[in-house]
C-alpha positions as MATLAB code, in Angstrom:
seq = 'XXXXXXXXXXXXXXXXXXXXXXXXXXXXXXXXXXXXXXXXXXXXXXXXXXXXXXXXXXXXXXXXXXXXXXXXXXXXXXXXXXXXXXXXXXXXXXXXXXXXXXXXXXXXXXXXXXXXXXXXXXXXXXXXXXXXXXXXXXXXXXXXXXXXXXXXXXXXXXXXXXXXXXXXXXXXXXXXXXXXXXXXXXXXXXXXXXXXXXXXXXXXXXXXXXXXXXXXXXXXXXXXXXXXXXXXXXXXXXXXXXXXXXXXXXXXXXXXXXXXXXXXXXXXXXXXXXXXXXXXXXXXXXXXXXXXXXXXXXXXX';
ca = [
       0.000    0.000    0.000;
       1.307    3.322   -0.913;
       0.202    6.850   -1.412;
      -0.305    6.443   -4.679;
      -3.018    3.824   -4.231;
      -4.410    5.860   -1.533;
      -5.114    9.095   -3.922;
      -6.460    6.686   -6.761;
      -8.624    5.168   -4.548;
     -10.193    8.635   -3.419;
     -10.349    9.884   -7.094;
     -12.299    6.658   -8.201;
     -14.897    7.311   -5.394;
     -15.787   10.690   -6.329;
     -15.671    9.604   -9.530;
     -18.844    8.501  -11.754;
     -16.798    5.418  -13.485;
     -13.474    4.127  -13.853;
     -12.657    5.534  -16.674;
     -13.319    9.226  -16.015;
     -10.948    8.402  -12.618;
      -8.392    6.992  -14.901;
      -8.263   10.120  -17.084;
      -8.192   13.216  -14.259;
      -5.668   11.004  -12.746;
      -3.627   10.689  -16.162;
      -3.370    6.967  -16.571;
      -4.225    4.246  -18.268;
      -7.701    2.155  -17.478;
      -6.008   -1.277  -17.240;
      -3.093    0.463  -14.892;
      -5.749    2.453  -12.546;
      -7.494   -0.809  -11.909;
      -4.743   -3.271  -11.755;
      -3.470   -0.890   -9.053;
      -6.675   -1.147   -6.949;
      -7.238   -4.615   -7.841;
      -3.030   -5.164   -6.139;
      -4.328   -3.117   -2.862;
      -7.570   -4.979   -2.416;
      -5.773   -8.649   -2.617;
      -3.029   -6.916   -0.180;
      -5.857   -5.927    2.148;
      -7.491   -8.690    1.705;
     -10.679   -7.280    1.127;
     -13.080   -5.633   -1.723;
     -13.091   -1.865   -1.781;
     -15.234   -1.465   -5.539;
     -17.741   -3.507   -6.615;
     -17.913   -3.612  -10.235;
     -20.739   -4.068  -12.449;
     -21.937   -3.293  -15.854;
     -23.384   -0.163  -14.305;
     -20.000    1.160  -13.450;
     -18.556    0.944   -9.866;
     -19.244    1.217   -6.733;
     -17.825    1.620   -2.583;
     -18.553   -1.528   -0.815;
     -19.316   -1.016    3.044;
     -15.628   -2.107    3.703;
     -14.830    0.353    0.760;
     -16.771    3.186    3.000;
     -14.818    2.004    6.327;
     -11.624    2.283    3.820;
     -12.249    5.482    2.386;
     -12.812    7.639    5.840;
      -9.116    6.248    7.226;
      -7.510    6.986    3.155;
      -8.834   10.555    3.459;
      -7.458   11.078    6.662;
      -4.063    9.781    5.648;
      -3.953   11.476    2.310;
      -4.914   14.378    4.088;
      -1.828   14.542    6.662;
       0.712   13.322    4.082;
      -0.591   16.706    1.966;
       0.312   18.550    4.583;
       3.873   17.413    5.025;
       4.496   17.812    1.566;
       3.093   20.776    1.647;
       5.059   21.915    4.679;
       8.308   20.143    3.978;
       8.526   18.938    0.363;
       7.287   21.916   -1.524;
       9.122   24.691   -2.444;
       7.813   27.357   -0.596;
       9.147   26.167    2.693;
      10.501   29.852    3.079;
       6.554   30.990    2.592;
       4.631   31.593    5.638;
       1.926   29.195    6.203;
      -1.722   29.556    7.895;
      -4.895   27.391    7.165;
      -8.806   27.951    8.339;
     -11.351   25.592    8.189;
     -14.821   26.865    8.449;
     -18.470   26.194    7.796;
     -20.650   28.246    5.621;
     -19.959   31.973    7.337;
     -18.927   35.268    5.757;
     -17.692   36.237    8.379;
     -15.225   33.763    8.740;
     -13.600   34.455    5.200;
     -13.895   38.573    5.921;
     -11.831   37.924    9.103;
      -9.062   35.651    7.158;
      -8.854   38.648    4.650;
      -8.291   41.025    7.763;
      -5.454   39.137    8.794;
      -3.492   39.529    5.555;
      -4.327   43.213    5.244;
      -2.910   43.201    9.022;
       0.121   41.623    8.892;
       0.801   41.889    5.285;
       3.468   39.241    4.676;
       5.695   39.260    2.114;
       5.605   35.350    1.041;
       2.715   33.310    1.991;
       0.597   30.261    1.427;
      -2.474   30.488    3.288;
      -5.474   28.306    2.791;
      -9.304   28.493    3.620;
     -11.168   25.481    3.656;
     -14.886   25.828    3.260;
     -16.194   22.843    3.536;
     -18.419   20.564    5.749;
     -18.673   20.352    9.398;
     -17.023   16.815   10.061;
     -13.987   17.916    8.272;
     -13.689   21.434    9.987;
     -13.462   19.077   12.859;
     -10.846   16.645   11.307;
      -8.831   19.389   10.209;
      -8.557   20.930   13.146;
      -7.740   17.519   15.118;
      -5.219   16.765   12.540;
      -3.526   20.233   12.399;
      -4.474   20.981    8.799;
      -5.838   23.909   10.102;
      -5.185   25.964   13.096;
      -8.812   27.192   13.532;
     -12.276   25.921   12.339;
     -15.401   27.837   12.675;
     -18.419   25.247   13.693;
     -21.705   25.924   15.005;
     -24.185   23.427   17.251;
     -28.034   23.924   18.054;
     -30.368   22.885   20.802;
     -30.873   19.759   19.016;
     -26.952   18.682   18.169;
     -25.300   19.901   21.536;
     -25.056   16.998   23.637;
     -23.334   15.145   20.654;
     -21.302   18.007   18.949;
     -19.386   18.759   22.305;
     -18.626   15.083   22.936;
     -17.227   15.567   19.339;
     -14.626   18.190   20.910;
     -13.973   16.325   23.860;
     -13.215   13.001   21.523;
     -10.872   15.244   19.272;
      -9.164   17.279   22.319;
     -10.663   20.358   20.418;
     -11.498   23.715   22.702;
     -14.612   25.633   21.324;
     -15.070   29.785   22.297;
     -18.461   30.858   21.687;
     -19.096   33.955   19.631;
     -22.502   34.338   19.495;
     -25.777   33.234   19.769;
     -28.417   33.872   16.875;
     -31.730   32.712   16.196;
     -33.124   30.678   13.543;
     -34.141   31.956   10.129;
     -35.541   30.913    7.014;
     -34.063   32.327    4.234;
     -36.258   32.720    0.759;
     -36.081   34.791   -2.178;
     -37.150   38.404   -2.624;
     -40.601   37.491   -5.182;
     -41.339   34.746   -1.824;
     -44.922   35.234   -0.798;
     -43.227   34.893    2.931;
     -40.697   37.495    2.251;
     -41.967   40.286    3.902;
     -43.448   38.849    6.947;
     -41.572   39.281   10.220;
     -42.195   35.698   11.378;
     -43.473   32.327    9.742;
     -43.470   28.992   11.030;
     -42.396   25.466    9.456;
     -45.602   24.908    9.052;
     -46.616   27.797    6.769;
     -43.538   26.906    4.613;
     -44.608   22.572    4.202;
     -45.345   23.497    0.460;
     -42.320   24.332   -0.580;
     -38.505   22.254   -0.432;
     -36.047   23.315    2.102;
     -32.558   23.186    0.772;
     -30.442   21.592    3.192;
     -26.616   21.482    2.939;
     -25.345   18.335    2.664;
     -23.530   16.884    5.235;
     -22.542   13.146    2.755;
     -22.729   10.757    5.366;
     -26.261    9.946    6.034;
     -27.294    9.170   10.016;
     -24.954   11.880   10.921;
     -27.952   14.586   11.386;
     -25.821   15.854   14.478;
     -23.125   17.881   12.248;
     -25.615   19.450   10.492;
     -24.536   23.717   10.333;
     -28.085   24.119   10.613;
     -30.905   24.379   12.795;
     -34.024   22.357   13.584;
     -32.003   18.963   12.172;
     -34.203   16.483   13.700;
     -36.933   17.906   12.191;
     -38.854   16.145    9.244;
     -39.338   17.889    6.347;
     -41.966   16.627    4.071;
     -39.829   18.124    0.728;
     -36.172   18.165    1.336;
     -33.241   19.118   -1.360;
     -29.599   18.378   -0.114;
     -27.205   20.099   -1.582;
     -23.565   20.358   -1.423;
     -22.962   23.926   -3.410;
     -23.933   27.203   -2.137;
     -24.345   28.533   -5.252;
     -26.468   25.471   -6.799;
     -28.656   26.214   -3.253;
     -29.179   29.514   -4.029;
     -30.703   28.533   -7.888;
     -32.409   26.106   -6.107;
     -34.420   28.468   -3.856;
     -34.862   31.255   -6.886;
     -36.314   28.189   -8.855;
     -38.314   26.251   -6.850;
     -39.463   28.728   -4.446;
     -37.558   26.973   -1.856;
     -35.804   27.877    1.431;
     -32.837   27.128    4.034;
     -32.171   27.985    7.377;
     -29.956   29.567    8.563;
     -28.943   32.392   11.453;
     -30.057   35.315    9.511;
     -26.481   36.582    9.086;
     -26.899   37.716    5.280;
     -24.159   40.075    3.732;
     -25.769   41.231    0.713;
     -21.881   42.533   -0.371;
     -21.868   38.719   -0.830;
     -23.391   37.940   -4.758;
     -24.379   34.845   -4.339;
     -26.630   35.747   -1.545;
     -28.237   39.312   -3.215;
     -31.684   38.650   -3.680;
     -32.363   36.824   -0.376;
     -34.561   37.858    2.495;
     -33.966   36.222    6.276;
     -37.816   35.866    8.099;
     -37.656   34.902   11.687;
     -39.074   31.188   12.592;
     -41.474   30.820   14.896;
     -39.840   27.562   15.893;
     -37.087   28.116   18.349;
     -33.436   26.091   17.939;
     -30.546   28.942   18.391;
     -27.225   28.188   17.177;
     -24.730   28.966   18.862;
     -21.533   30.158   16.668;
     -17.650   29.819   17.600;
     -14.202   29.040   16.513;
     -12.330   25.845   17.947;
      -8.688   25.237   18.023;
      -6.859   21.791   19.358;
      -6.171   21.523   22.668;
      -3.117   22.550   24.027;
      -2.172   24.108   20.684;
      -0.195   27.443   20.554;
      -1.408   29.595   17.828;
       0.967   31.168   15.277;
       0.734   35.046   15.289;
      -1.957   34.820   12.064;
      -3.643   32.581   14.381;
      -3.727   34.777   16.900;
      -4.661   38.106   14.337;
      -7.265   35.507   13.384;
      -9.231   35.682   16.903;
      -8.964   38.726   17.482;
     -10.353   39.286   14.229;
     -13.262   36.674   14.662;
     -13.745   38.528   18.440;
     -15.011   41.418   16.990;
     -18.317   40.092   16.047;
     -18.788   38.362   19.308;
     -22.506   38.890   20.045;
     -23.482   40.080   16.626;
];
């Protein structure tokens, strides 16, 4: 087993066939899969399960493919860190859920500190990996949220990963619709009122894992749900379909892909509660620390 492997493996599993793997990764079809084929009778177990309808993870595939990210992931950064050649660069890395605020601070710090060779990186991206990368040291900071509803299992999340979490703020839950909306200029609507039409939901990949969810209300059952994975495609979505998301309310119409949105309070109550985490222990790098104080100022917003 070797690195190698390890990438093919995660480029064939996002990936619609063999063949479309074989050619992003620049190799032949017959060497992509003899490759796999040589790790599977190494591991000793099946990772694809082909058919004429293409391919597909088996569940020890899916067991496979969580501990290949994670190793891909931390071999990245050593390369990055000590392979590449912009070791003399300055490095920094956030990890954050869907927030605007989160990017405007990480632009902050660079107008701060203004260093003269850098390779910084924001990760956008969902909430089990802000965790990961946070726990692994991709990043020094993640931004994650939790509701009423996710707590209890969110914080034994941080405990599990030795990850500290500062709250920021506190905001209540909105739904967010398009301008034309028949709901969009009422102060308040409830669930209820809004059954006819899909809620876009970002999604989180793994199903049964409702408790990472970004959002509020996630153990509720929506009779029309859309999951989507792309802010932008969400956004289409509710213009479209007359849909809607939840969300805190935070919308920063600066921001294109979010003109054209209104935020309407929901009568149903599930706060979430907004914050940065960093790994135990850890001692932030001066951009790390720029980076808090940065984040601090919208404490209670």
């Amino acid at each position: 087993m070797n690195i190698v492997q390890l990438k093919y493996i995660l480029e064939i599993a996002g990936s619609s066939s063999m063949r479309e793997a074989a050619s992003k990764l620049y190799v032949t079809q017959p060497a992509l899969s003899a490759s796999i084929r040589e790790l599977e009778e190494e591991l000793g177990i099946l990772i694809f399960e082909r058919t004429n309808r293409g391919i597909s993870l088996t569940e020890a595939g899916r067991e496979f493919l969580g501990y290949a990210k994670k190793a891909v992931g931390q071999y990245e950064i050593l390369e990055d860190r000590y392979l590449s050649k912009d070791t003399n660069k300055e490095h920094f890395s956030v990890s954050t859920q869907h927030y605007n605020f989160a990017i405007r601070a990480f632009a902050e710090v660079i107008k701060r500190l203004q260093p003269d060779k850098y390779v910084f990186s924001i990760h956008e991206t969902k909430t089990k990996e802000v965790l990961w990368d946070v726990r692994s040291l991709k990043s020094e900071i993640g931004i994650v949220s939790y509701s009423g509803s996710t707590e209890a299992v969110i914080s034994k999340l941080f405990r599990e990963y030795q990850l500290e979490f500062t709250p920021l703020m506190k905001k209540e839950t909105y739904i967010y619709v398009w301008e034309n909306h028949e709901f969009a200029d009422r102060e308040e609507v409830s669930i209820e009122e809004m059954k006819e039409y899909p809620c876009i939901s970002f999604d989180q990949e793994e199903e049964g894992i409702f408790y990472l969810t970004e959002e509020a209300m996630a153990d509720y059952s929506f009779e029309k749900l859309i999951k989507s994975d792309d802010r932008a495609t969400s956004m289409e979505l509710i213009h479209e379909l007359g849909g809607y998301s939840i969300g805190s309310g935070m919308l920063s119409q600066e921001n294109a892909i979010l003109r054209g949105l209104k935020a309407v309070k929901l009568e149903e109550e599930d706060p979430l509660v907004i914050g940065y985490i960093t790994r135990k222990g850890s001692t932030l790098s001066r951009y790390g620390r720029c980076y808090v104080e940065e984040l601090l100022r919208y404490r209670g917003l």
